[in-house]
C-alpha positions in Angstrom: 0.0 0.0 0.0 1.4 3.2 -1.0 -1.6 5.7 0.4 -5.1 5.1 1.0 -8.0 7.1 2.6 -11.6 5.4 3.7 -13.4 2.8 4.5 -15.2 0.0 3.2 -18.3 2.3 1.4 -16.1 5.7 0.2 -12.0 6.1 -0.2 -9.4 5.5 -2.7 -6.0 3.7 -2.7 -2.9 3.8 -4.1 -0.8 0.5 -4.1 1.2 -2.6 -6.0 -0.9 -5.9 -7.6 1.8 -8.3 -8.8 4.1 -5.5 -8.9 1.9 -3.7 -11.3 0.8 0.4 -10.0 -3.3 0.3 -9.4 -5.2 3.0 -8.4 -8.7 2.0 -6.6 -11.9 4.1 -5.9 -14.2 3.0 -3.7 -18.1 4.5 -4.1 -20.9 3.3 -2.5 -19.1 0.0 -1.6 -18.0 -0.8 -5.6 -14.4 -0.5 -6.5 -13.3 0.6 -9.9 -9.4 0.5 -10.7 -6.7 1.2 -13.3 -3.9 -0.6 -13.6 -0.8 -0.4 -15.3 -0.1 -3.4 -17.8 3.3 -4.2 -16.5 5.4 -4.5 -13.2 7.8 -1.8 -12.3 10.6 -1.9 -10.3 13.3 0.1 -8.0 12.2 4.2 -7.5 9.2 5.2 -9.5 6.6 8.2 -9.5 3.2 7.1 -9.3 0.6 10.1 -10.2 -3.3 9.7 -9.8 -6.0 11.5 -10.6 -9.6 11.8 -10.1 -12.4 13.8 -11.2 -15.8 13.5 -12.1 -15.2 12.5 -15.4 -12.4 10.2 -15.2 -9.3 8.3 -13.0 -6.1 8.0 -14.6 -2.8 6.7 -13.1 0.7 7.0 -14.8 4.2 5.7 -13.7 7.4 8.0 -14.7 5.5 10.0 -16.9 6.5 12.9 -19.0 4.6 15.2 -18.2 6.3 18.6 -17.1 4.4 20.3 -14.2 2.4 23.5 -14.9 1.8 26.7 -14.3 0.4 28.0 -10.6 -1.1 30.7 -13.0 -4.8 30.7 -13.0 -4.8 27.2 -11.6 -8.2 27.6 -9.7 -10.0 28.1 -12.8 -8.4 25.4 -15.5 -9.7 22.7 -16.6 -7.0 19.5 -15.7 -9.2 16.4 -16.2 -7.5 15.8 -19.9 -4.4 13.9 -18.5 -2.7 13.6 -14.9 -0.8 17.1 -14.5 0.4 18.8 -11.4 1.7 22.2 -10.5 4.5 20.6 -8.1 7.8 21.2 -9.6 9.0 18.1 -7.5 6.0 16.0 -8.1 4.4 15.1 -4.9 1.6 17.3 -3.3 1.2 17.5 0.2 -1.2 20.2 0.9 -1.0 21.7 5.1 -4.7 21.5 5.9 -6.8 23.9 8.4 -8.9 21.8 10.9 -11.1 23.3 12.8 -14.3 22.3 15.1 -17.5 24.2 14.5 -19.9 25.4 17.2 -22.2 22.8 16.3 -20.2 19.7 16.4 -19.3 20.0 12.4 -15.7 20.3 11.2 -14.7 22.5 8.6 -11.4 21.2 6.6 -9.6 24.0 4.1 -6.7 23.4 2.4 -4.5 26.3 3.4 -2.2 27.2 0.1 -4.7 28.9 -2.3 -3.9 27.3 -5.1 -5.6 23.9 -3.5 -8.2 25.6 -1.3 -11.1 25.6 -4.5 -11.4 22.9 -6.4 -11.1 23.6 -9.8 -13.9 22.7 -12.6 -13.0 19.4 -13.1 -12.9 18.8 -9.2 -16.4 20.1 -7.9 -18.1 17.5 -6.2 -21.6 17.7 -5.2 -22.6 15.3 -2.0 -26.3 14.4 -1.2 -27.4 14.5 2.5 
């Protein structure tokens, strides 16, 4: 297991299947993955992405990171890009407790606090 974050009915992980990179989403209980074709070995980057639309995973790709420049408002579902020069995103989080038991959760650096137009999620009650 590489990353992973949920439970049995909502979450997604990142890990090895016969030494192969998959990349699982779990909704409502059903998984769906992608999975590369063939085994890698030694140091790799694994990038995954999710979106309404689509989920993609890629190993080592080519893909030179983007712009920070009007990043809250472009469209990235196309392929798996990233606006980290080095390629991993870890993005400091705000926690804090609401008066009325709720949690509020915002992602502190701008450029992740909205999601973009390919990220917008709409949850039922």
């Amino acid at each position: 297991m590489v990353l992973a974050q949920g439970g049995d009915r909502e979450g997604y992980a990142l890990h090895f299947v016969d030494g192969k990179a998959a990349f699982d989403v779990r909704i409502d209980g059903k998984v769906t993955r992608v999975m590369m074709k063939k085994p890698v070995k030694g140091l790799n980057r694994l990038q995954a992405t999710l979106n309404r639309k689509t989920m993609s995973l890629s190993v080592n790709a080519n893909i030179p990171p983007i712009s920070r420049v009007g990043i809250q408002k472009r469209d990235l579902s196309h392929t798996a890009q990233t606006i980290n020069q080095r390629g991993t995103t870890i993005v400091p989080l705000e926690v804090r407790p609401m008066a009325n038991g709720d949690v509020t959760i915002r992602a502190k650096d701008p450029d992740y606090a909205t999601p973009g137009p390919d990220e917008a999620q709409q949850f039922l009650d």
